[in-house]
Biopython code that builds the backbone (N, CA, C, O; Angstrom):
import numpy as np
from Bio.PDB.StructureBuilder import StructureBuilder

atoms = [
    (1, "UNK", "N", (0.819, -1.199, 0.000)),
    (1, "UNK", "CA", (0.000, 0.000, 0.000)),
    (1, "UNK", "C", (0.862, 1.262, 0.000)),
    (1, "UNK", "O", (0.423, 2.361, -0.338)),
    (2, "UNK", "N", (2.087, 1.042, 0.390)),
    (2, "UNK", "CA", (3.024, 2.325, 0.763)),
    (2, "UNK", "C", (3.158, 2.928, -0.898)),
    (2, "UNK", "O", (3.235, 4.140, -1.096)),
    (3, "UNK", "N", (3.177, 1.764, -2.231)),
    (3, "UNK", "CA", (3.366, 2.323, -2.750)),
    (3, "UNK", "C", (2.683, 3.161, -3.862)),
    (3, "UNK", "O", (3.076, 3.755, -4.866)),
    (4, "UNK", "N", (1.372, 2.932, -3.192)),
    (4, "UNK", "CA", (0.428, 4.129, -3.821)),
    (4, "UNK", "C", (0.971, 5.714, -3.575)),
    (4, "UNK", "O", (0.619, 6.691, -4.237)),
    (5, "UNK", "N", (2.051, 5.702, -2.294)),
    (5, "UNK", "CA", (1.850, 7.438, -2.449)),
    (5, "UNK", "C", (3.019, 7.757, -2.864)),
    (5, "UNK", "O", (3.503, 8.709, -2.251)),
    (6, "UNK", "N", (3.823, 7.200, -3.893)),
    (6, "UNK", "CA", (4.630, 7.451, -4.757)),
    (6, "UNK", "C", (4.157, 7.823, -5.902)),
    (6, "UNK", "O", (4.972, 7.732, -6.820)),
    (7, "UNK", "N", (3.194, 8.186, -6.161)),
    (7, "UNK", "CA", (2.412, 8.357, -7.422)),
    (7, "UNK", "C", (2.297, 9.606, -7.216)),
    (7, "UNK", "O", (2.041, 9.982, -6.072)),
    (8, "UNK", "N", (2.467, 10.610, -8.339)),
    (8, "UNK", "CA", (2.091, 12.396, -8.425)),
    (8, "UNK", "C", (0.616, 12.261, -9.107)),
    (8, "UNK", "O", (0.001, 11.229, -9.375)),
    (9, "UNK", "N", (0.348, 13.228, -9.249)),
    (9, "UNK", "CA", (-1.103, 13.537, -10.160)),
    (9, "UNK", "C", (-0.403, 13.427, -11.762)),
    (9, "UNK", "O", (-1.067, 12.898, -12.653)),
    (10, "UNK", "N", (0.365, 13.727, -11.919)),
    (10, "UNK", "CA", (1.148, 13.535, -13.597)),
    (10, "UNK", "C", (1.425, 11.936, -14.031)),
    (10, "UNK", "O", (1.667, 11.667, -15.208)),
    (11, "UNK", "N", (1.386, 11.147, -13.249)),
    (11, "UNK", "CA", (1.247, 9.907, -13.594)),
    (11, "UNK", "C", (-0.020, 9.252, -14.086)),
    (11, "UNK", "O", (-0.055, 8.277, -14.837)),
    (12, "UNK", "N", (-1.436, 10.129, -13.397)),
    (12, "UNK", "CA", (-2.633, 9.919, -14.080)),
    (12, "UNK", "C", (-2.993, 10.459, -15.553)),
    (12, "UNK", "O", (-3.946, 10.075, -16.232)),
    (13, "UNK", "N", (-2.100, 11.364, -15.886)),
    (13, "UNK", "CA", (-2.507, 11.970, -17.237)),
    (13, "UNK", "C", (-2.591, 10.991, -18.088)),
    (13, "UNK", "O", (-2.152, 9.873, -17.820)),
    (14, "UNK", "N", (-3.285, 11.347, -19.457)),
    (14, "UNK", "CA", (-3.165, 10.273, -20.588)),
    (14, "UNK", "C", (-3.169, 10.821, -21.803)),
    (14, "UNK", "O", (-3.671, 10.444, -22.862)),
    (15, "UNK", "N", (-2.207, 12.262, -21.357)),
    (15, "UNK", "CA", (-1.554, 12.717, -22.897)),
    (15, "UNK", "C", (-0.336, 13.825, -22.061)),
    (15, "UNK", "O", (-0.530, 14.114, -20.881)),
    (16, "UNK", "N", (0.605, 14.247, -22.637)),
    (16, "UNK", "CA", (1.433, 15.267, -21.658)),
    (16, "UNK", "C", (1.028, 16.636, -21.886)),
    (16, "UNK", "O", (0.174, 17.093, -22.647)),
    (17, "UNK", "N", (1.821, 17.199, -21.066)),
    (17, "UNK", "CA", (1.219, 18.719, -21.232)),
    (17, "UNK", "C", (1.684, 19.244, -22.529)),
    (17, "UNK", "O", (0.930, 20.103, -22.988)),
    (18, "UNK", "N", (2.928, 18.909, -23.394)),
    (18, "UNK", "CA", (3.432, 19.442, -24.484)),
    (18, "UNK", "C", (2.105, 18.942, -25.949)),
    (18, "UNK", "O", (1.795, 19.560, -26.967)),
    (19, "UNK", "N", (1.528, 17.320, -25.291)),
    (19, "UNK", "CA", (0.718, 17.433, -25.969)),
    (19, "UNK", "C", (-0.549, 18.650, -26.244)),
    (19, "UNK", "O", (-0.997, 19.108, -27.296)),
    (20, "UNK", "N", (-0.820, 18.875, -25.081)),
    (20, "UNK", "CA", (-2.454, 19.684, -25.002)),
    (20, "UNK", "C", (-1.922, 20.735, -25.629)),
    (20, "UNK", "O", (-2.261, 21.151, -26.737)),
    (21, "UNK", "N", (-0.794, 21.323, -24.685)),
    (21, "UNK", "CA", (0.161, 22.803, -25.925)),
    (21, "UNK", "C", (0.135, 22.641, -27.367)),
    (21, "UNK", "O", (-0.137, 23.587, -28.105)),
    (22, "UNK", "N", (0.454, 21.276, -27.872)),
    (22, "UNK", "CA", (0.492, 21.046, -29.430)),
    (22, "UNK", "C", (-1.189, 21.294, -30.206)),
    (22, "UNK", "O", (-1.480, 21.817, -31.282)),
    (23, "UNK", "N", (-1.927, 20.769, -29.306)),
    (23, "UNK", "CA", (-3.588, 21.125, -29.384)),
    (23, "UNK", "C", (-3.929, 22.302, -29.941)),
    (23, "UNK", "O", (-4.518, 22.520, -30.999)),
    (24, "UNK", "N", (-3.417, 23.188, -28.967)),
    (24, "UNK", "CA", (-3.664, 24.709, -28.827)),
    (24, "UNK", "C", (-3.515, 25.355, -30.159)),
    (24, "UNK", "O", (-4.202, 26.268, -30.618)),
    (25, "UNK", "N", (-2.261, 24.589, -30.844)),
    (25, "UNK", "CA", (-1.248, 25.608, -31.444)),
    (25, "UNK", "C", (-1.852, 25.042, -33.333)),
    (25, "UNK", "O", (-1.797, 25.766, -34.327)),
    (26, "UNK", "N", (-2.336, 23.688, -33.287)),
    (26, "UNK", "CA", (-2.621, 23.455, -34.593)),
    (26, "UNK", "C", (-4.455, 24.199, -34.655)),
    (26, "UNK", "O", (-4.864, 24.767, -35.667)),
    (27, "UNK", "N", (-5.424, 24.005, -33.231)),
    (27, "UNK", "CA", (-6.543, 24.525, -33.684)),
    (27, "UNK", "C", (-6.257, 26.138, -34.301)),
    (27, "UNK", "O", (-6.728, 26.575, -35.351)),
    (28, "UNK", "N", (-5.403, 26.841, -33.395)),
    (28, "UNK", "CA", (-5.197, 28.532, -33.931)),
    (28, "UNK", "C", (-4.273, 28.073, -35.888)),
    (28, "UNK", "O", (-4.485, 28.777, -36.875)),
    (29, "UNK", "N", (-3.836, 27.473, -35.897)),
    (29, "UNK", "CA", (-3.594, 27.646, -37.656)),
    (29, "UNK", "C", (-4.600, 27.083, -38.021)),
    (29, "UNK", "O", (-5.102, 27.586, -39.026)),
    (30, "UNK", "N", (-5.200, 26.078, -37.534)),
    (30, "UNK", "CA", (-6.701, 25.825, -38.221)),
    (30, "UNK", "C", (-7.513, 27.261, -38.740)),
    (30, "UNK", "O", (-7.605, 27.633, -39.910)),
    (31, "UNK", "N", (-8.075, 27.961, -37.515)),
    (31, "UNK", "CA", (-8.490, 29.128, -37.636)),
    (31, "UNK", "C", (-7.913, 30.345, -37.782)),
    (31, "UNK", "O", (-8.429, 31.331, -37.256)),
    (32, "UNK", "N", (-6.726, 30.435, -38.543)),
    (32, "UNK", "CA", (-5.963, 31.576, -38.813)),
    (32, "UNK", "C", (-6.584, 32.175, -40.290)),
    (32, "UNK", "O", (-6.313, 33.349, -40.539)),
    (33, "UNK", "N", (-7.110, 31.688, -40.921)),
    (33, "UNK", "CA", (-7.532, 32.934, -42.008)),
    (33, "UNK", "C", (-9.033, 33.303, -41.306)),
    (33, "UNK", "O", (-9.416, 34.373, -41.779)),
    (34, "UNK", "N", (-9.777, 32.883, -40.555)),
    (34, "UNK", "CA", (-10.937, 33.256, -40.041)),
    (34, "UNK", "C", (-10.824, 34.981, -38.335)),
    (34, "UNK", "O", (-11.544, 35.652, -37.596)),
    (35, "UNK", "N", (-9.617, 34.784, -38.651)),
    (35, "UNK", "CA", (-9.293, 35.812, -37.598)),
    (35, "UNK", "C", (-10.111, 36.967, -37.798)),
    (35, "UNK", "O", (-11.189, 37.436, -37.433)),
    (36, "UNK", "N", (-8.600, 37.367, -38.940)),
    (36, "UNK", "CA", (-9.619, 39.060, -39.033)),
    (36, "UNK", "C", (-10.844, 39.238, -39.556)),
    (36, "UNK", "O", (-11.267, 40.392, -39.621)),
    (37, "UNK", "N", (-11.733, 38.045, -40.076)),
    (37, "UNK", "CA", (-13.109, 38.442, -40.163)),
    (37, "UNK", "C", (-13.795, 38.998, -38.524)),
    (37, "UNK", "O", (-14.345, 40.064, -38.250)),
    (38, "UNK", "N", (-13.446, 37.609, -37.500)),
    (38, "UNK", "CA", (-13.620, 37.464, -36.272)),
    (38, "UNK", "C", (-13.274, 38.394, -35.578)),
    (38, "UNK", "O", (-13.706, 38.215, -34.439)),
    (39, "UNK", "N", (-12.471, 39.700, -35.704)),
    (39, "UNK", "CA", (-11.933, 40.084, -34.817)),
    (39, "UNK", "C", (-12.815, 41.746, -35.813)),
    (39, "UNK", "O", (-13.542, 42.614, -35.331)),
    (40, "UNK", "N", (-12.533, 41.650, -36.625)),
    (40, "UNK", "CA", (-14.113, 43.256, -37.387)),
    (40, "UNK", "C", (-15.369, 42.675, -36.894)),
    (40, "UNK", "O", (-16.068, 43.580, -36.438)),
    (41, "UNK", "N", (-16.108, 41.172, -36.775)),
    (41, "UNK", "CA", (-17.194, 41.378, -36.544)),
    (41, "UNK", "C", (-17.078, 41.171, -34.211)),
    (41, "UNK", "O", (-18.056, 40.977, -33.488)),
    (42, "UNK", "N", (-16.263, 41.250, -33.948)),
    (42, "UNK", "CA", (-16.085, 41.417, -32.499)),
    (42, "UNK", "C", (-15.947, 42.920, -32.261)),
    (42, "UNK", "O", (-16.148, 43.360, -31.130)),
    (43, "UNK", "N", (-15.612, 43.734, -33.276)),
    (43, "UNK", "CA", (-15.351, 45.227, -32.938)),
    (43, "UNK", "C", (-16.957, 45.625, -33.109)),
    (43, "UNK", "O", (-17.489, 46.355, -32.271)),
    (44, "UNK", "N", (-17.588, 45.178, -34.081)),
    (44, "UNK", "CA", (-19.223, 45.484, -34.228)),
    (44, "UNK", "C", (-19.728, 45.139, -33.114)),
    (44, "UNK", "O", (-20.462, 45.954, -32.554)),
    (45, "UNK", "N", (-19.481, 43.873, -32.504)),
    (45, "UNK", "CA", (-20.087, 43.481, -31.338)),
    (45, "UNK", "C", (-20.183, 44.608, -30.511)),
    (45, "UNK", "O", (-21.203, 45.124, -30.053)),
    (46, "UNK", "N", (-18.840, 44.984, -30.348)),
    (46, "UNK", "CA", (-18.633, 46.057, -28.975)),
    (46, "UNK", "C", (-19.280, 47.014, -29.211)),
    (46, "UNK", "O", (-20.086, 47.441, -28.385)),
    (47, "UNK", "N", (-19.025, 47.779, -30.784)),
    (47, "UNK", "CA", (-20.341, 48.607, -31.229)),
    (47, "UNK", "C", (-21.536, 48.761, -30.542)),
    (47, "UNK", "O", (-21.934, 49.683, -29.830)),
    (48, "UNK", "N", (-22.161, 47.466, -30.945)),
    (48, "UNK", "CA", (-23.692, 47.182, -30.566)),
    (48, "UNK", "C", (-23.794, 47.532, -29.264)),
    (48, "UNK", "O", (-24.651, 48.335, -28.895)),
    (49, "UNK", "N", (-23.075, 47.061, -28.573)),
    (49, "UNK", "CA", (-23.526, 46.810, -27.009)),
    (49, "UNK", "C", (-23.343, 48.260, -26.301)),
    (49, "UNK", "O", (-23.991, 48.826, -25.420)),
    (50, "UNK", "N", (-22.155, 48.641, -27.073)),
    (50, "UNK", "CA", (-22.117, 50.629, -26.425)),
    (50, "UNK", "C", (-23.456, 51.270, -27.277)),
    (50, "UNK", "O", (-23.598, 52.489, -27.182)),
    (51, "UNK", "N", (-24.237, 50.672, -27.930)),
    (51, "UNK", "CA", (-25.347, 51.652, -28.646)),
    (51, "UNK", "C", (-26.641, 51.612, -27.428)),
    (51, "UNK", "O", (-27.493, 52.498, -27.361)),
    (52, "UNK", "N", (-26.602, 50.582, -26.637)),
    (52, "UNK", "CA", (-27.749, 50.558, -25.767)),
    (52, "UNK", "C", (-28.745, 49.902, -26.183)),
    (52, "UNK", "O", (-29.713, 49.862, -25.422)),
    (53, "UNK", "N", (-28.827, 49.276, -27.332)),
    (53, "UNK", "CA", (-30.356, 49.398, -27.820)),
    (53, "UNK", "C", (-30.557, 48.100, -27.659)),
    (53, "UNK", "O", (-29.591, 47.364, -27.859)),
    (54, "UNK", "N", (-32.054, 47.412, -27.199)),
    (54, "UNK", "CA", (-31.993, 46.038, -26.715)),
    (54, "UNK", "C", (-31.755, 45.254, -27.545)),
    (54, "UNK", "O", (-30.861, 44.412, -27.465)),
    (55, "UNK", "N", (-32.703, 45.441, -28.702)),
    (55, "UNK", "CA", (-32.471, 44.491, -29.436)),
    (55, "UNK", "C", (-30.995, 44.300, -29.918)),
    (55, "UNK", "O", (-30.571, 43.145, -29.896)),
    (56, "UNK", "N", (-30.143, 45.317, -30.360)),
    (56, "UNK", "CA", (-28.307, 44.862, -30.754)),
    (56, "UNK", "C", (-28.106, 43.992, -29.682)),
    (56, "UNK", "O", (-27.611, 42.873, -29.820)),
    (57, "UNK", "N", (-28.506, 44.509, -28.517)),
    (57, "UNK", "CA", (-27.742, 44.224, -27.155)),
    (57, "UNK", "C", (-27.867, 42.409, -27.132)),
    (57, "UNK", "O", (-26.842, 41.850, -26.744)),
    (58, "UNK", "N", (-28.914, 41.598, -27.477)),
    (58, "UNK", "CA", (-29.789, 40.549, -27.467)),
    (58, "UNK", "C", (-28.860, 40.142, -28.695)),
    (58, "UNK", "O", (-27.896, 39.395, -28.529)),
    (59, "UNK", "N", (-29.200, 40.671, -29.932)),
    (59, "UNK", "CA", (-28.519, 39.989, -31.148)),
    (59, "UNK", "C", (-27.146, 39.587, -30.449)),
    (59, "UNK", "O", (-27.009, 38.467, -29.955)),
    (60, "UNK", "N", (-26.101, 40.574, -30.424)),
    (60, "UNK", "CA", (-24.788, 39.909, -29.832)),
    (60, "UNK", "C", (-24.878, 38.650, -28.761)),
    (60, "UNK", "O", (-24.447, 37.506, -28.905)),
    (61, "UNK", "N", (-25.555, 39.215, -27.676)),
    (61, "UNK", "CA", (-25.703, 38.123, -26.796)),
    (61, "UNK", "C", (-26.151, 36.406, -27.653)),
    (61, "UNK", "O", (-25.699, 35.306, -27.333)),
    (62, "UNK", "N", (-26.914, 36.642, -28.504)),
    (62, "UNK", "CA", (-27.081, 35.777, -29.423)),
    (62, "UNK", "C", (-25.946, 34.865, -30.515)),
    (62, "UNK", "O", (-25.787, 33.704, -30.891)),
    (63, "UNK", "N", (-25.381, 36.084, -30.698)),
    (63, "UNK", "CA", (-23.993, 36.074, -31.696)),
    (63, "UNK", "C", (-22.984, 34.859, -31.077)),
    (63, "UNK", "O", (-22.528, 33.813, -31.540)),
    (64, "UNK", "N", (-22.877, 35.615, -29.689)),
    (64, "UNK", "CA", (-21.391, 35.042, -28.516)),
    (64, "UNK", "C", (-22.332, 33.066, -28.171)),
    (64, "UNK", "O", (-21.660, 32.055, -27.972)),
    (65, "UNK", "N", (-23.497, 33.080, -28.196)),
    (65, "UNK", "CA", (-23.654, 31.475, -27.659)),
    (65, "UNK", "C", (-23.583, 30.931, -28.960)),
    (65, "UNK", "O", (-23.109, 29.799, -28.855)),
    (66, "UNK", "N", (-23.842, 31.218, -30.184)),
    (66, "UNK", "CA", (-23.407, 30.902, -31.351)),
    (66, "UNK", "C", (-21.977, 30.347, -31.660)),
    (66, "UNK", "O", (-21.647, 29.201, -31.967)),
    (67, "UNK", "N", (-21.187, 31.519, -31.486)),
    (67, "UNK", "CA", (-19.766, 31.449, -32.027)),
    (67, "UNK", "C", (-18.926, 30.643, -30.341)),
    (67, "UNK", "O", (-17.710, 30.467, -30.264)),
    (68, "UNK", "N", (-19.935, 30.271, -29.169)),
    (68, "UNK", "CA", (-19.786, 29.697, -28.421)),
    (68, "UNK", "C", (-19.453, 28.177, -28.646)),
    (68, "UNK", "O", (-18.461, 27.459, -28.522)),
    (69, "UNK", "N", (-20.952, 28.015, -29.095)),
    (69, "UNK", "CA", (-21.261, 26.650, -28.990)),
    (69, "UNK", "C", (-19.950, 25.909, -30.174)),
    (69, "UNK", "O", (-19.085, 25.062, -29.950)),
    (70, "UNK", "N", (-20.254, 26.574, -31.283)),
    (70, "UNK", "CA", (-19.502, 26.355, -32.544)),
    (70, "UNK", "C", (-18.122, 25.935, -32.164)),
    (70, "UNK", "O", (-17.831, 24.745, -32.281)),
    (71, "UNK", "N", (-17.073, 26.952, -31.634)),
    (71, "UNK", "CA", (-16.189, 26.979, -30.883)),
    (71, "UNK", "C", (-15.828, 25.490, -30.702)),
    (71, "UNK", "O", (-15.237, 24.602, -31.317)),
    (72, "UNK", "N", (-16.746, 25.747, -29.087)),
    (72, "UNK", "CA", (-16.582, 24.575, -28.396)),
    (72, "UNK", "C", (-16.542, 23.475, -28.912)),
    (72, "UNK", "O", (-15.763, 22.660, -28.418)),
    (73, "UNK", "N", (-17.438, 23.044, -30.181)),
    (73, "UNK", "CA", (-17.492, 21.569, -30.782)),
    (73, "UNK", "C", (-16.700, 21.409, -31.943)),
    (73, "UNK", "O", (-16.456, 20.262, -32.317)),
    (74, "UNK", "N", (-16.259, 22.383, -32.575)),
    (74, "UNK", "CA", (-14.774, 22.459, -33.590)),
    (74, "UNK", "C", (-14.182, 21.938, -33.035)),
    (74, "UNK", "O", (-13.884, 20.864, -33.558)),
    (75, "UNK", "N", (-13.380, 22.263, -31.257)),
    (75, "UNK", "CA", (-12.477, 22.184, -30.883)),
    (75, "UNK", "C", (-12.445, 20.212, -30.327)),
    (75, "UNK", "O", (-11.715, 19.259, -30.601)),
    (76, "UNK", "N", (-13.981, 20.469, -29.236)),
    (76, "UNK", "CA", (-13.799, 19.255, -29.184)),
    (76, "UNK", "C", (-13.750, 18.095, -30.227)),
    (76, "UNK", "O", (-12.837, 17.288, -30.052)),
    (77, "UNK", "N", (-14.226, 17.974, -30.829)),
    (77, "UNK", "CA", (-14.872, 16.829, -32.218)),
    (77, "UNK", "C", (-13.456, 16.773, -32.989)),
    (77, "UNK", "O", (-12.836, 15.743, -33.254)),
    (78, "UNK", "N", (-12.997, 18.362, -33.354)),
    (78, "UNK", "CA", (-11.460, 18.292, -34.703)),
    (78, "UNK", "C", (-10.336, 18.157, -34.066)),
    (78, "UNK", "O", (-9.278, 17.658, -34.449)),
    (79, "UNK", "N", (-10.706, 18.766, -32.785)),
    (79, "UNK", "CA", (-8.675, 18.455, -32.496)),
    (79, "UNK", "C", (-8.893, 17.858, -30.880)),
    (79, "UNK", "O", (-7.919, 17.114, -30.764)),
    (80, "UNK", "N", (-9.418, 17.813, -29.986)),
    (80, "UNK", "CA", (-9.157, 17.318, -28.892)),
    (80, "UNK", "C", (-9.553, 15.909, -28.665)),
    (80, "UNK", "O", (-9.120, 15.210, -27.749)),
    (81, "UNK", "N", (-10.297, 15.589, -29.450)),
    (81, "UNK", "CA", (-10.893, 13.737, -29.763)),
    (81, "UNK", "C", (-10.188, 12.894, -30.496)),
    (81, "UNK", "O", (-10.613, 11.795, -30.850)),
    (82, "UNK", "N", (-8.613, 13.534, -30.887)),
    (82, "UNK", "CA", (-7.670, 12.632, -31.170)),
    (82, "UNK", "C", (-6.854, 12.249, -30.264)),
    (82, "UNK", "O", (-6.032, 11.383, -30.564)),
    (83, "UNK", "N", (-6.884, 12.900, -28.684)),
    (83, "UNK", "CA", (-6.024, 12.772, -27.956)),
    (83, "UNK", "C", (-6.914, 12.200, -27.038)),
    (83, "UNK", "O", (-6.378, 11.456, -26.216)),
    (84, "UNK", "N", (-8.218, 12.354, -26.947)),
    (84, "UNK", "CA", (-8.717, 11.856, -25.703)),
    (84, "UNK", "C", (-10.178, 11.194, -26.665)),
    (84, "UNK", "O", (-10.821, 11.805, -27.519)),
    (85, "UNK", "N", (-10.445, 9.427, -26.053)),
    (85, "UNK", "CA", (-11.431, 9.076, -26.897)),
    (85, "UNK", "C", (-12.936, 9.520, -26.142)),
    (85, "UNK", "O", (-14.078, 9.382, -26.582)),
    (86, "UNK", "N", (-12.613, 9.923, -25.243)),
    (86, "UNK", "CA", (-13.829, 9.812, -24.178)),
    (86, "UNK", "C", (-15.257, 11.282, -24.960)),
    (86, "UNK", "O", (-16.484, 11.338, -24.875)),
    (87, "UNK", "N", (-14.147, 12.257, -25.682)),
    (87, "UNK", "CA", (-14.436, 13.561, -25.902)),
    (87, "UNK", "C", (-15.679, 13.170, -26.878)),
    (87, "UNK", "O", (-16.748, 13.764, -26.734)),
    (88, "UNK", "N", (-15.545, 12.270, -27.770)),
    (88, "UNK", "CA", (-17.233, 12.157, -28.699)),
    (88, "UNK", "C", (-18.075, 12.089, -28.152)),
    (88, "UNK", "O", (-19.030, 12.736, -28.582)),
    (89, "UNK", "N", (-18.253, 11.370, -27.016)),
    (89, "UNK", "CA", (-19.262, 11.329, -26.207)),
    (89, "UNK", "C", (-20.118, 12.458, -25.333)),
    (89, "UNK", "O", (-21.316, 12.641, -25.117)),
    (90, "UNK", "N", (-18.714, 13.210, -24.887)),
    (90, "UNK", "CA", (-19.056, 14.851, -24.467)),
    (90, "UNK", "C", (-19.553, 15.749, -25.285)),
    (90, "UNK", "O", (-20.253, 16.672, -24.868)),
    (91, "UNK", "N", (-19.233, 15.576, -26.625)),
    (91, "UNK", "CA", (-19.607, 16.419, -27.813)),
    (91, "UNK", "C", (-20.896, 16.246, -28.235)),
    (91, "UNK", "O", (-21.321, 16.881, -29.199)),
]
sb = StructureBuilder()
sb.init_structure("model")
sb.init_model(0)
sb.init_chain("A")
sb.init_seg("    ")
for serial, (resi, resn, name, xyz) in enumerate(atoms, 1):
    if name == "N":
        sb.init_residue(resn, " ", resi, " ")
    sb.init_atom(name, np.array(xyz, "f"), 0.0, 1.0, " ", f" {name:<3s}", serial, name[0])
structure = sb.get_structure()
């Protein structure tokens, strides 16, 4: 039993950290020509929301669970479900 507490928390992983870093770094060239669209229609966003008006205010709020959800399941489904099989299921 003693030698259960020779074990760190890094022995439970089941990819390394240089992996998840490698993750990071191919989804952003994935999405590298989609930037500067993303980043003019994020300046509109901010637009909207300094105009006050509900309805912009609602559309964006609308916009962000959109480009949320999307996000999130690019990432999980294209690049993080090669490293971990469990992730289709989460997706």
């Amino acid at each position: 039993m003693d030698h259960w507490l020779s074990y760190s928390l890094n022995d439970f992983l089941i990819f390394s950290p240089e992996t998840y870093f490698r993750l990071f770094e191919q989804s952003n060239s994935a999405l590298w020509p989609y930037q500067a669209p993303l980043l003019l229609s994020a300046m509109v966003a901010i637009w909207l929301i300094r105009s006050r008006h509900q309805v912009a205010q609602k559309a964006v709020l609308l916009w962000l669970a959109l480009i949320w959800v999307f996000v999130g399941l690019w990432m999980l489904r294209g690049f993080y479900a090669q490293i971990n099989p469990l992730v289709e299921a989460l997706a």
